[in-house]
Residue frames as qw, qx, qy, qz and C-alpha x, y, z in Angstrom:
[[0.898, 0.378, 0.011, -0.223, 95.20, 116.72, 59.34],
 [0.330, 0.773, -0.540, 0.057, 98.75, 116.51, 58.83],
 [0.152, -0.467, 0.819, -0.296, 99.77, 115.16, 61.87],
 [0.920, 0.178, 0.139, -0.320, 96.66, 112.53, 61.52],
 [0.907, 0.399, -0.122, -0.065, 98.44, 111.13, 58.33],
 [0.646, 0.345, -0.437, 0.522, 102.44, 111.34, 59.22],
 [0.752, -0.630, -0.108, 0.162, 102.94, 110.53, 63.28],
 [0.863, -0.085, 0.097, 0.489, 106.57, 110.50, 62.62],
 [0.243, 0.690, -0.053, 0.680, 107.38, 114.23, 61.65],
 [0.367, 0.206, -0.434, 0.796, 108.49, 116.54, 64.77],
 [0.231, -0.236, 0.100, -0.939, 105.88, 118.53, 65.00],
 [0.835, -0.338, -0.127, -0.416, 103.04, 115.74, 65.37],
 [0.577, -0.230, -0.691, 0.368, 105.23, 113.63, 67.59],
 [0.086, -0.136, -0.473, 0.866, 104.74, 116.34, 69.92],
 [0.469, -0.020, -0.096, -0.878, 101.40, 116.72, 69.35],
 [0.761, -0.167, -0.589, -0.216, 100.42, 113.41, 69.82],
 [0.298, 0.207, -0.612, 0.703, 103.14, 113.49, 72.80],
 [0.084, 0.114, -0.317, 0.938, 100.82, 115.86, 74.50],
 [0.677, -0.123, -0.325, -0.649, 97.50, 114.24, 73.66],
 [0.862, -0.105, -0.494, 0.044, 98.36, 110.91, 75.40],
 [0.195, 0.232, -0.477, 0.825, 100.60, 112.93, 77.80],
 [0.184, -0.736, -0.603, -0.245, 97.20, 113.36, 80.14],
 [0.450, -0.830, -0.191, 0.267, 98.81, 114.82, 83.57],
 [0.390, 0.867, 0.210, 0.231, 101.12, 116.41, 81.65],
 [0.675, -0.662, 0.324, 0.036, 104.41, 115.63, 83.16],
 [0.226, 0.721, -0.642, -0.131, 106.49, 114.78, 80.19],
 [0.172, -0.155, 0.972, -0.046, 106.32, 111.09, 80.96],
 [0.758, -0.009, -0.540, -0.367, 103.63, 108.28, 78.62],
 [0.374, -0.401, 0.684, -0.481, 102.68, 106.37, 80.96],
 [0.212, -0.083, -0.919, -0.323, 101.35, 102.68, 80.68],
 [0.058, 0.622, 0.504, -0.597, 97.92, 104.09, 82.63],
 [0.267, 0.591, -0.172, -0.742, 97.83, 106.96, 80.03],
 [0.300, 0.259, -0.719, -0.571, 97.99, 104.48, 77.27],
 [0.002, 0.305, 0.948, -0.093, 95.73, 101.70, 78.60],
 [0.059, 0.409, 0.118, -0.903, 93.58, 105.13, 78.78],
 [0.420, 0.532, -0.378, -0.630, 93.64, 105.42, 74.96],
 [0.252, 0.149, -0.939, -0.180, 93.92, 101.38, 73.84],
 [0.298, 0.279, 0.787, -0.462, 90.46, 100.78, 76.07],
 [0.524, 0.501, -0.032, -0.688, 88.69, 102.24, 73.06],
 [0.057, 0.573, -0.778, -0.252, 90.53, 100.58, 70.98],
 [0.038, -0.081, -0.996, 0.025, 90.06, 97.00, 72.13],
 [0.372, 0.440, 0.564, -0.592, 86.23, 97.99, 72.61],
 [0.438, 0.619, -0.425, -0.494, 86.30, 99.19, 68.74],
 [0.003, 0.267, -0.962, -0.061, 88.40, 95.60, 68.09],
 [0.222, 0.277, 0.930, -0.094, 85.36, 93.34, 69.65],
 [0.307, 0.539, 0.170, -0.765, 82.58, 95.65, 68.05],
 [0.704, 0.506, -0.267, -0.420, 83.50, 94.95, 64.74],
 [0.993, -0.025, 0.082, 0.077, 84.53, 90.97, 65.52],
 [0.567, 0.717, -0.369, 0.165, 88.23, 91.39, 65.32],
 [0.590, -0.107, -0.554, 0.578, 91.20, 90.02, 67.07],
 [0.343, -0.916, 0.060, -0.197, 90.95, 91.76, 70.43],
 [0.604, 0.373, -0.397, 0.582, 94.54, 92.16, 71.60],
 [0.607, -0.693, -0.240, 0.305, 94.99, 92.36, 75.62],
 [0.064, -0.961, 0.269, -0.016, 96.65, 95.85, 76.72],
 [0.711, -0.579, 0.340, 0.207, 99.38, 93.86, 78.29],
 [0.730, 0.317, 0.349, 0.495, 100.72, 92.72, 74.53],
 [0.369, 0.854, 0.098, 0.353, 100.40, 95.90, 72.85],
 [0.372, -0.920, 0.028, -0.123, 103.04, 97.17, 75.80],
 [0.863, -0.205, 0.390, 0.247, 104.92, 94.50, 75.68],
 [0.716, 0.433, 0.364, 0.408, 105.26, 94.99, 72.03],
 [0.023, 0.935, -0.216, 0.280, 105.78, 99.16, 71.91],
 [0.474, -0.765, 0.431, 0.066, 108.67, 98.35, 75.12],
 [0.753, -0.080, 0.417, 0.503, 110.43, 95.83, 72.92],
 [0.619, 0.572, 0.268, 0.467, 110.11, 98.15, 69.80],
 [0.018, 0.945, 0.054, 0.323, 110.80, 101.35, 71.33],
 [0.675, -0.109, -0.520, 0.512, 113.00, 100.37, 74.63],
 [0.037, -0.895, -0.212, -0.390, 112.31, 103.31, 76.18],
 [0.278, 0.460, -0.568, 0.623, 115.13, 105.06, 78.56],
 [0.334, -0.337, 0.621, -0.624, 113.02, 104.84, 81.50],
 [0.260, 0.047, 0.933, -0.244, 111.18, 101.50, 82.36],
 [0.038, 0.503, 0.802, 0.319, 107.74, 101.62, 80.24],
 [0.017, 0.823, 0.017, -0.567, 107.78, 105.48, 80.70],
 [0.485, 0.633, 0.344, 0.495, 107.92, 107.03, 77.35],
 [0.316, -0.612, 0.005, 0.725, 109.50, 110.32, 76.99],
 [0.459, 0.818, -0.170, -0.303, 109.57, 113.07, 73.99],
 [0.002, 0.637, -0.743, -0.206, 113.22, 111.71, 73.47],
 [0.569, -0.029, 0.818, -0.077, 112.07, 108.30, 73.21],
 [0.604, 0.663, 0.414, -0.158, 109.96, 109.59, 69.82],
 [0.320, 0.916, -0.088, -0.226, 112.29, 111.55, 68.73],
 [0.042, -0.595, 0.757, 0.268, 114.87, 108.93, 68.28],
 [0.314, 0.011, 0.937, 0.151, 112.79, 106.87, 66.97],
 [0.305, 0.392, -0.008, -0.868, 111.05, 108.90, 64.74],
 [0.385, 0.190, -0.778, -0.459, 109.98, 105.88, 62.22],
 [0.230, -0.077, -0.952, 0.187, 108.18, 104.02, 64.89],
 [0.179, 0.067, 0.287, -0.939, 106.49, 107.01, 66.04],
 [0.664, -0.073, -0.391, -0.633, 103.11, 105.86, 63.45],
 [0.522, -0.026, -0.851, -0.041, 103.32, 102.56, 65.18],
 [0.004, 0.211, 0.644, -0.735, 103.11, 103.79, 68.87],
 [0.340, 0.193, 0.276, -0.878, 100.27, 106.18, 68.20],
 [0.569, 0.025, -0.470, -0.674, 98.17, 104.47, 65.68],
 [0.450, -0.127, -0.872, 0.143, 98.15, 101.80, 68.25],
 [0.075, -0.307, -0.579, 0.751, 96.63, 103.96, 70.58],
 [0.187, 0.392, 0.198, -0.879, 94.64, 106.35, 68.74],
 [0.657, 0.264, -0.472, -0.525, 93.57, 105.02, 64.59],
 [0.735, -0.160, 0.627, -0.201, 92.11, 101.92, 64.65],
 [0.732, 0.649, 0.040, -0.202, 92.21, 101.71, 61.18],
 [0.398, 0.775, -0.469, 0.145, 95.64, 102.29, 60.80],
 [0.440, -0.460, 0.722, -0.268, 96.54, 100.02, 63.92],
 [0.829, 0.386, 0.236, -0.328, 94.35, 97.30, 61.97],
 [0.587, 0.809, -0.042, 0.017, 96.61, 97.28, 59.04],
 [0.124, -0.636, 0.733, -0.206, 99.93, 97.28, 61.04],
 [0.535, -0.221, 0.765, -0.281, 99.05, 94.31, 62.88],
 [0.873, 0.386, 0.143, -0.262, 97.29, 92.22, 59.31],
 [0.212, 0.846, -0.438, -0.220, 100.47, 93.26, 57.71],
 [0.832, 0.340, -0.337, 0.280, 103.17, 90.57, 56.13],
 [0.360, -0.860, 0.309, 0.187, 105.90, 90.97, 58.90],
 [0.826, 0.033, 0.363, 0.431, 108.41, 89.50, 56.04],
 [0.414, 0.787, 0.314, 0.331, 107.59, 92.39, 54.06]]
């Protein structure tokens, strides 16, 4: 439940890490996440909402995150960016919370 509500602590980045992590190689792949964002966007048109192509949401995570290797995530990539951490996963995994990002003021 914890790690549900606060992505961004240690322990649930690595838990999430390792959920999206499928083959378990230490490396997020954009495959592993198109994976988890196919619900998503299926969820999205279901209940009439923007649907957002994979290709953005990737776009957007590689500009916010920059990750050390090309659109390979790493543990180290979360853990220095431990504030973003809700953004990555809820984009993948809560639609609710992903919902709510993306409605958001971006002035605010």
């Amino acid at each position: 439940m914890l790690a549900e509500e606060d992505k961004s602590s240690i322990r649930s980045i690595k838990y999430w890490f390792k959920v999206i992590d499928l083959d378990d190689n230490g490396i997020i792949t954009p495959k592993e996440m198109e994976y988890f964002y196919s619900e998503q966007y299926k969820r999205l048109e279901y209940l009439n909402n923007e649907s957002i192509v994979f290709e953005d949401i990737l776009c957007q995570l590689s500009d916010i995150f920059k990750p050390q290797h090309d659109m390979n995530w790493t543990i180290y990539d979360f853990i220095k960016n431990k504030e973003l951490s809700n953004y990555f996963y809820n984009s993948l995994l809560n639609l609710n919370k992903f919902i709510n990002i993306e409605q958001r003021d971006p002035f605010q």
